[in-house]
N, CA, C and O atoms as a GROMACS GRO file, in nm:
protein
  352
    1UNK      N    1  -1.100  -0.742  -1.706
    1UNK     CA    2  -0.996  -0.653  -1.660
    1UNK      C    3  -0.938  -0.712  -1.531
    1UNK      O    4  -0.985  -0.710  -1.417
    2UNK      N    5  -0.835  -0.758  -1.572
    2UNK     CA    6  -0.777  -0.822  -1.427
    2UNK      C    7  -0.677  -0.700  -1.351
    2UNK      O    8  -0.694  -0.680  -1.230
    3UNK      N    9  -0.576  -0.625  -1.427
    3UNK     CA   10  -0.507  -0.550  -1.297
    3UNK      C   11  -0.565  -0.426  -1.263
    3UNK      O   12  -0.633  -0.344  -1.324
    4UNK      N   13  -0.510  -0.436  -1.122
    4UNK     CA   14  -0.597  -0.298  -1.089
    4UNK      C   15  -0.522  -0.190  -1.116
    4UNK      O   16  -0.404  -0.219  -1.135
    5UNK      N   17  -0.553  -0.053  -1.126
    5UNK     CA   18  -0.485   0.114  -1.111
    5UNK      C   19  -0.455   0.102  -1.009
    5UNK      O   20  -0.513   0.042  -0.918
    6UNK      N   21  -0.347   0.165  -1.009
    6UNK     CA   22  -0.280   0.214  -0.836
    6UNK      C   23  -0.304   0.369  -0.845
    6UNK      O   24  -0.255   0.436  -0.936
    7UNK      N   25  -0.361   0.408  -0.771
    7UNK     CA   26  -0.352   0.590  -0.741
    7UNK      C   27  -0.276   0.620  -0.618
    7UNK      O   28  -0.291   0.564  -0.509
    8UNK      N   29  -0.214   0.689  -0.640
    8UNK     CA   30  -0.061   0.767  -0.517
    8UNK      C   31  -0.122   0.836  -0.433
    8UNK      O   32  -0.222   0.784  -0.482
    9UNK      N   33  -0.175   0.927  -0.327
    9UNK     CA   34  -0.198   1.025  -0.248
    9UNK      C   35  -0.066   1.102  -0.250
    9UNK      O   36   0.036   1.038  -0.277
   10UNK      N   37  -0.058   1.233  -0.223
   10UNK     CA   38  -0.004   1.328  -0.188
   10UNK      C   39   0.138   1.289  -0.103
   10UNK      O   40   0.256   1.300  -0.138
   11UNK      N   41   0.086   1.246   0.007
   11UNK     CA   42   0.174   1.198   0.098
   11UNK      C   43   0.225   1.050   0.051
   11UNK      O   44   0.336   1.032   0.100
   12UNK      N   45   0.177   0.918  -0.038
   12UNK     CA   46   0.226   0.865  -0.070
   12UNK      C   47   0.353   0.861  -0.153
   12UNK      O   48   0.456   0.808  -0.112
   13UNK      N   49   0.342   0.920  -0.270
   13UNK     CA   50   0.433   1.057  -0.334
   13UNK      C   51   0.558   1.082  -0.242
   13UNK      O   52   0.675   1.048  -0.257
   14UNK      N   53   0.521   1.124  -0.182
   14UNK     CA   54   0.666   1.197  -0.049
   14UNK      C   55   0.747   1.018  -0.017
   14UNK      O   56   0.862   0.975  -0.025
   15UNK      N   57   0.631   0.966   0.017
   15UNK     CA   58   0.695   0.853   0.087
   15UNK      C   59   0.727   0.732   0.028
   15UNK      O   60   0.773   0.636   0.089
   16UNK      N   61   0.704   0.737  -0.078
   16UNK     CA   62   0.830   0.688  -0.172
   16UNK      C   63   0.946   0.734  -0.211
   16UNK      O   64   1.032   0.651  -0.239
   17UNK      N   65   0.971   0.852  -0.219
   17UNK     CA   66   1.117   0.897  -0.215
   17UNK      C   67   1.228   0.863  -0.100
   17UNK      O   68   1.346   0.828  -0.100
   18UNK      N   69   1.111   0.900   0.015
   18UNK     CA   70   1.216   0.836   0.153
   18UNK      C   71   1.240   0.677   0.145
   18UNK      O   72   1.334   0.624   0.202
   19UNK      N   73   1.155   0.614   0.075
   19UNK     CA   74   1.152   0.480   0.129
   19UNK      C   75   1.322   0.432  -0.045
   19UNK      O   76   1.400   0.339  -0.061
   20UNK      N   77   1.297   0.538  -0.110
   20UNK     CA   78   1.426   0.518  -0.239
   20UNK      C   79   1.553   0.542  -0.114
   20UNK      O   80   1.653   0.470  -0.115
   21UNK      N   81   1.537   0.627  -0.031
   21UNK     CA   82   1.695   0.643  -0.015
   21UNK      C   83   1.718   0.606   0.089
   21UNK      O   84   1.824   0.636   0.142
   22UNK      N   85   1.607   0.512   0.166
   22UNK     CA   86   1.638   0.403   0.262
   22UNK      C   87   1.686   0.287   0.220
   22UNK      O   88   1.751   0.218   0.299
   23UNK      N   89   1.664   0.247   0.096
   23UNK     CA   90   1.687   0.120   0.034
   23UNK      C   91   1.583   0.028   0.058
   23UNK      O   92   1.602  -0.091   0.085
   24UNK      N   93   1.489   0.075   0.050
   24UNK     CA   94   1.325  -0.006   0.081
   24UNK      C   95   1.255   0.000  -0.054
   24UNK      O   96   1.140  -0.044  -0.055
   25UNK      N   97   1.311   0.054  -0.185
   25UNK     CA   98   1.246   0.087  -0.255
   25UNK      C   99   1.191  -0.046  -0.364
   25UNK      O  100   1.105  -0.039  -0.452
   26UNK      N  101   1.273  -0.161  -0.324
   26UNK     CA  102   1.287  -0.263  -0.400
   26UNK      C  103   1.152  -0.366  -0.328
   26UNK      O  104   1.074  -0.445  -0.381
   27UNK      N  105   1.169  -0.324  -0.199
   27UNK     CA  106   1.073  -0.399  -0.137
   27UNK      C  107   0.912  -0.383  -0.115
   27UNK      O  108   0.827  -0.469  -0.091
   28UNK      N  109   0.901  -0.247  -0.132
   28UNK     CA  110   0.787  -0.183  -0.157
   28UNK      C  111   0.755  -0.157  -0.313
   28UNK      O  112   0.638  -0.122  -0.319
   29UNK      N  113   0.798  -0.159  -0.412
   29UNK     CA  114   0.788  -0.165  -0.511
   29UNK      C  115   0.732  -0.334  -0.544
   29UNK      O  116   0.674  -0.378  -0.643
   30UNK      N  117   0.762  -0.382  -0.456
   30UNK     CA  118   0.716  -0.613  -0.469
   30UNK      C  119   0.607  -0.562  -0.440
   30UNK      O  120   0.519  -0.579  -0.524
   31UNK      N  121   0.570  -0.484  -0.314
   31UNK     CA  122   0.424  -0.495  -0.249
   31UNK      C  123   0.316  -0.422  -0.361
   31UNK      O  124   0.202  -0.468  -0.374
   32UNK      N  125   0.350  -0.338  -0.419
   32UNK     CA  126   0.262  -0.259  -0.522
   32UNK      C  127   0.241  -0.357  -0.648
   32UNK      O  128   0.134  -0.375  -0.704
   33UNK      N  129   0.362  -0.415  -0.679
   33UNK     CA  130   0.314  -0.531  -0.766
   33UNK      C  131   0.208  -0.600  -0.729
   33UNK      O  132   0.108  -0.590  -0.799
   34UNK      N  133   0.205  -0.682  -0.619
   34UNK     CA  134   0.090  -0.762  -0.568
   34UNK      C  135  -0.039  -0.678  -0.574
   34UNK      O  136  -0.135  -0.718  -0.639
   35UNK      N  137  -0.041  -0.578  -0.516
   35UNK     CA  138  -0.160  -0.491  -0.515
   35UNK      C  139  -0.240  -0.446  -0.669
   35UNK      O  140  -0.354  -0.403  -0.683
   36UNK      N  141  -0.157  -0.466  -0.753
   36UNK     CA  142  -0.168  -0.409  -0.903
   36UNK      C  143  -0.240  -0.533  -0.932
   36UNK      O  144  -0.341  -0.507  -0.998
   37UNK      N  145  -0.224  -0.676  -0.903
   37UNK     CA  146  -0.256  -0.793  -0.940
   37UNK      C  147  -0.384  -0.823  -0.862
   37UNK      O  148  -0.479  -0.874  -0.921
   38UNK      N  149  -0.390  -0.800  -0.754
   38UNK     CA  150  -0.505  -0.847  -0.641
   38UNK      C  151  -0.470  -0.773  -0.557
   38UNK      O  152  -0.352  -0.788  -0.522
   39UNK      N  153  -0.550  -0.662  -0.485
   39UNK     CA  154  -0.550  -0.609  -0.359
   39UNK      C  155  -0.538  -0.713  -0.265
   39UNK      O  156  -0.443  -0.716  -0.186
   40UNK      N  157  -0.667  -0.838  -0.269
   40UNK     CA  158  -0.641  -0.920  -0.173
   40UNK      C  159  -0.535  -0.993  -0.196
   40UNK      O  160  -0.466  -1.023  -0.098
   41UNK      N  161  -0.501  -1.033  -0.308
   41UNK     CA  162  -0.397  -1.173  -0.299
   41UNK      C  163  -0.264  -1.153  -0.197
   41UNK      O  164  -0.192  -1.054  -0.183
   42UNK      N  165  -0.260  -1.268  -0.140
   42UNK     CA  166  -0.157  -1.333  -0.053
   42UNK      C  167  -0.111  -1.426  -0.119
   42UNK      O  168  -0.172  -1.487  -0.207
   43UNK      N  169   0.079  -1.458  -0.059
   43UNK     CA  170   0.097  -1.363   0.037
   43UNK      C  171   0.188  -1.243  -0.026
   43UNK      O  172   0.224  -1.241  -0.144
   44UNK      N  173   0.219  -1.147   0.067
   44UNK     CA  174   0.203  -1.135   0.177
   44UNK      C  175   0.119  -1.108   0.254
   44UNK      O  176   0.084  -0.998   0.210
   45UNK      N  177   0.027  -1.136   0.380
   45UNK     CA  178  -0.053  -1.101   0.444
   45UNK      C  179  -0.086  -0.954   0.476
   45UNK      O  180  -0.010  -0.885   0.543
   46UNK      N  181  -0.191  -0.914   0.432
   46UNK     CA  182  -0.244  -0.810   0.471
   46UNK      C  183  -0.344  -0.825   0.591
   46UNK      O  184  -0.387  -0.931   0.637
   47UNK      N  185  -0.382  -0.652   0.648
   47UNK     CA  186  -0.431  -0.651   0.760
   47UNK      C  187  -0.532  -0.526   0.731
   47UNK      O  188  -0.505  -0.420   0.675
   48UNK      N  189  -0.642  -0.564   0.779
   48UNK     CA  190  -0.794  -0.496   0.778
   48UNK      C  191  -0.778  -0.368   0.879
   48UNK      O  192  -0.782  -0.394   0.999
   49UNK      N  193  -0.762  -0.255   0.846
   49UNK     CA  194  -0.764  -0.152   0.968
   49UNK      C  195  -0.892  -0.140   1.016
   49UNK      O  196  -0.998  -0.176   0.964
   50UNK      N  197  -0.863  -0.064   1.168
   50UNK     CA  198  -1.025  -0.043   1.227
   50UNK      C  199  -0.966   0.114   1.250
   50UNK      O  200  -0.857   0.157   1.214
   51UNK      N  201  -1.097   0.200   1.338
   51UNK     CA  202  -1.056   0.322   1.417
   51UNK      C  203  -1.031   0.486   1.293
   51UNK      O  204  -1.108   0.580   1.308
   52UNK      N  205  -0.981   0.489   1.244
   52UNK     CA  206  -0.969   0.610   1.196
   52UNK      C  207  -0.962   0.564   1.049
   52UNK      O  208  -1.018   0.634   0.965
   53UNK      N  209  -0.895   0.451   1.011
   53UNK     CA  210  -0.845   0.424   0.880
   53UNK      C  211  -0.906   0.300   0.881
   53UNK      O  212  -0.839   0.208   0.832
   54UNK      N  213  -1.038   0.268   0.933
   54UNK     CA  214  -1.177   0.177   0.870
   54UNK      C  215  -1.152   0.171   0.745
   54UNK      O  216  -1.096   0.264   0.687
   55UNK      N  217  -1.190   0.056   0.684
   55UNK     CA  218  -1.168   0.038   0.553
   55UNK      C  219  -1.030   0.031   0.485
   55UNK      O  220  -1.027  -0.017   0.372
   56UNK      N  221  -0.955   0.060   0.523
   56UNK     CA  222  -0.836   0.052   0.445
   56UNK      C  223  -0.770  -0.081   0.475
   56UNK      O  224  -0.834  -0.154   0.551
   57UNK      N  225  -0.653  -0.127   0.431
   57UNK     CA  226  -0.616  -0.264   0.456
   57UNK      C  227  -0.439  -0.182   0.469
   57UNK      O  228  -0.422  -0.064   0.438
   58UNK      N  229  -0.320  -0.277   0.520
   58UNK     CA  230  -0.194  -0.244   0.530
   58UNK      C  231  -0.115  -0.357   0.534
   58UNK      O  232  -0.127  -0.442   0.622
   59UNK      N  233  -0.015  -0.363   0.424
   59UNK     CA  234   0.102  -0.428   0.424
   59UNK      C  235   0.205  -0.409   0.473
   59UNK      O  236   0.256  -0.301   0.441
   60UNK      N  237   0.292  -0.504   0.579
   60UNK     CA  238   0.419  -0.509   0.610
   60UNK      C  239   0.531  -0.459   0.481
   60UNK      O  240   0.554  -0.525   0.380
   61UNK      N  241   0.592  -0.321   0.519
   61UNK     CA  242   0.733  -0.337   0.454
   61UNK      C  243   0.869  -0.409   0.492
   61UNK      O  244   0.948  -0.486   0.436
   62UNK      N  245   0.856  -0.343   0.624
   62UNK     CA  246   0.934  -0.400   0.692
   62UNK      C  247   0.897  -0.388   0.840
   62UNK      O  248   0.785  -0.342   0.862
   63UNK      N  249   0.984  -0.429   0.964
   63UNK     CA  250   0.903  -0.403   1.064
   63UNK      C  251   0.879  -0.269   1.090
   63UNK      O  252   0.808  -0.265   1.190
   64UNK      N  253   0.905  -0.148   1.046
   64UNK     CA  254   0.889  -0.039   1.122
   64UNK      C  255   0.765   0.048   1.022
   64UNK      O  256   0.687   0.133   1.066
   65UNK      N  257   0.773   0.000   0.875
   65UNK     CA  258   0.727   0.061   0.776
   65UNK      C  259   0.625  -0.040   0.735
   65UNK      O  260   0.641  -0.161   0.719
   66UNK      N  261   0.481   0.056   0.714
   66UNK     CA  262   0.350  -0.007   0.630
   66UNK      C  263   0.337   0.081   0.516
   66UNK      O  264   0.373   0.198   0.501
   67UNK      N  265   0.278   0.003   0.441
   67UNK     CA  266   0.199   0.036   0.320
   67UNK      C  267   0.061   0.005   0.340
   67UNK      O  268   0.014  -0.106   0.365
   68UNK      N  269  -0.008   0.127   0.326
   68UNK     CA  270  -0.191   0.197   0.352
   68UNK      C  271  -0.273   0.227   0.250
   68UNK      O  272  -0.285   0.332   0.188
   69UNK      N  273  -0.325   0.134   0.239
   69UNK     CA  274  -0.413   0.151   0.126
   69UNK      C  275  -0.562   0.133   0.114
   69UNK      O  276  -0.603   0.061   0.205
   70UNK      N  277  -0.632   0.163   0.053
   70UNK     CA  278  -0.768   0.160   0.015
   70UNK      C  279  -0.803   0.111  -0.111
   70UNK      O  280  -0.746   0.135  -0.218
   71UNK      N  281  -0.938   0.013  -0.082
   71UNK     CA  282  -0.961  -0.066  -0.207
   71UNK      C  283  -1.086  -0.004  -0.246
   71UNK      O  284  -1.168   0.036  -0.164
   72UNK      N  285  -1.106   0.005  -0.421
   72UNK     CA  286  -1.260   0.100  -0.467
   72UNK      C  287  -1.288  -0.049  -0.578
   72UNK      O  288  -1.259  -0.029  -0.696
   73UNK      N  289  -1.341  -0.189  -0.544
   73UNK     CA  290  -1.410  -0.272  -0.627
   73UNK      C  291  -1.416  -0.242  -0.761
   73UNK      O  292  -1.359  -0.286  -0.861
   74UNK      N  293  -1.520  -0.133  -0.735
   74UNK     CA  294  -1.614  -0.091  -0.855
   74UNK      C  295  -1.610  -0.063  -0.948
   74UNK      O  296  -1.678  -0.080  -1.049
   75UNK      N  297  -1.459   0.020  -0.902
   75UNK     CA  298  -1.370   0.073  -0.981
   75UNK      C  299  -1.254   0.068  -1.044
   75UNK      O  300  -1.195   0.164  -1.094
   76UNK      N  301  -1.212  -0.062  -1.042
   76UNK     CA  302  -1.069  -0.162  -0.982
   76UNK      C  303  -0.979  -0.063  -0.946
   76UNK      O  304  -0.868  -0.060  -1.001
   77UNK      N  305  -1.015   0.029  -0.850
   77UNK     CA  306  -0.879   0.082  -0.811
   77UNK      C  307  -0.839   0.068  -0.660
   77UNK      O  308  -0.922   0.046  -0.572
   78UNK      N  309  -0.694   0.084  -0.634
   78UNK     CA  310  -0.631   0.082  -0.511
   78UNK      C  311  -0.605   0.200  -0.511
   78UNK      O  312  -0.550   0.238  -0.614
   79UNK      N  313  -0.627   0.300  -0.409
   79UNK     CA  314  -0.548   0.484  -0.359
   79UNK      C  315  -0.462   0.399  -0.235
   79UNK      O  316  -0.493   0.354  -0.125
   80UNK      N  317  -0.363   0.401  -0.300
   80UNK     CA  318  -0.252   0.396  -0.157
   80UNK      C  319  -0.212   0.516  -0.126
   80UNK      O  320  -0.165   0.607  -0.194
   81UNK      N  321  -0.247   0.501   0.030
   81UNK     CA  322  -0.244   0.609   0.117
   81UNK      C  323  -0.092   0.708   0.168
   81UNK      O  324  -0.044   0.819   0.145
   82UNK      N  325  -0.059   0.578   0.253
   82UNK     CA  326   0.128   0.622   0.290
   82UNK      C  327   0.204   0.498   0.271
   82UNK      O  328   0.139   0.395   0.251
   83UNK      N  329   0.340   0.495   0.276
   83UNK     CA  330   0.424   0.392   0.231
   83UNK      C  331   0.513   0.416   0.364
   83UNK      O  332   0.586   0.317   0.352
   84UNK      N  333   0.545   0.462   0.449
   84UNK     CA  334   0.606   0.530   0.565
   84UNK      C  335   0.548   0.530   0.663
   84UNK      O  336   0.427   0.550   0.672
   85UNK      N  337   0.662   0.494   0.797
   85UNK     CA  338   0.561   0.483   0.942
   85UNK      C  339   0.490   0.374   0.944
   85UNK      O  340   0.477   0.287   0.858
   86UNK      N  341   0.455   0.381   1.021
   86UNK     CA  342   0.338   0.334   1.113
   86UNK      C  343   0.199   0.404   1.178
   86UNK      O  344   0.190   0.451   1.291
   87UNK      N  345   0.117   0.401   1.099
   87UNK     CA  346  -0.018   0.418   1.064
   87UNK      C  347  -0.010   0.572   1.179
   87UNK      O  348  -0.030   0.588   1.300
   88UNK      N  349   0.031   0.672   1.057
   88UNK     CA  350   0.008   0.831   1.119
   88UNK      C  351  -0.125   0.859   1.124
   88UNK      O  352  -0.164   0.968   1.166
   0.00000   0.00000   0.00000
């Protein structure tokens, strides 16, 4: 089984709609591809969170906007967290 499940959160959900009518939707939609293929694979470079969101990893959308996600091995799944902001 090579690709992984993507699971949405609540708030991820929301923040894909904003990121459709920013015109980000093309670009964050690349990043979920990658993630579907390899959580880790690069590039683009991902980044290891510490502090509240331990464990999770985050991709550049653009400069103002990350994509937050969490990796389950075991399970090949990714729960992406938010797609919006900067790590609320």
């Amino acid at each position: 089984m090579s690709d992984w499940t993507l699971v949405y959160s609540p708030q991820a959900q929301k923040d894909a709609k904003r990121l459709a009518s920013s015109g980000l939707k093309q670009r964050a939609q690349g990043l979920l591809d990658v993630l579907a293929a390899d959580p880790f694979g690069t590039p683009p470079r991902y980044e290891k969170l510490v502090g509240d969101l331990a464990g999770c990893y985050s991709r550049r959308i653009n400069i103002q906007h990350r994509l937050v996600y969490e990796v389950f091995p075991d399970r090949h799944v990714v729960h992406v967290l938010r797609m919006w902001t900067h790590y609320e």
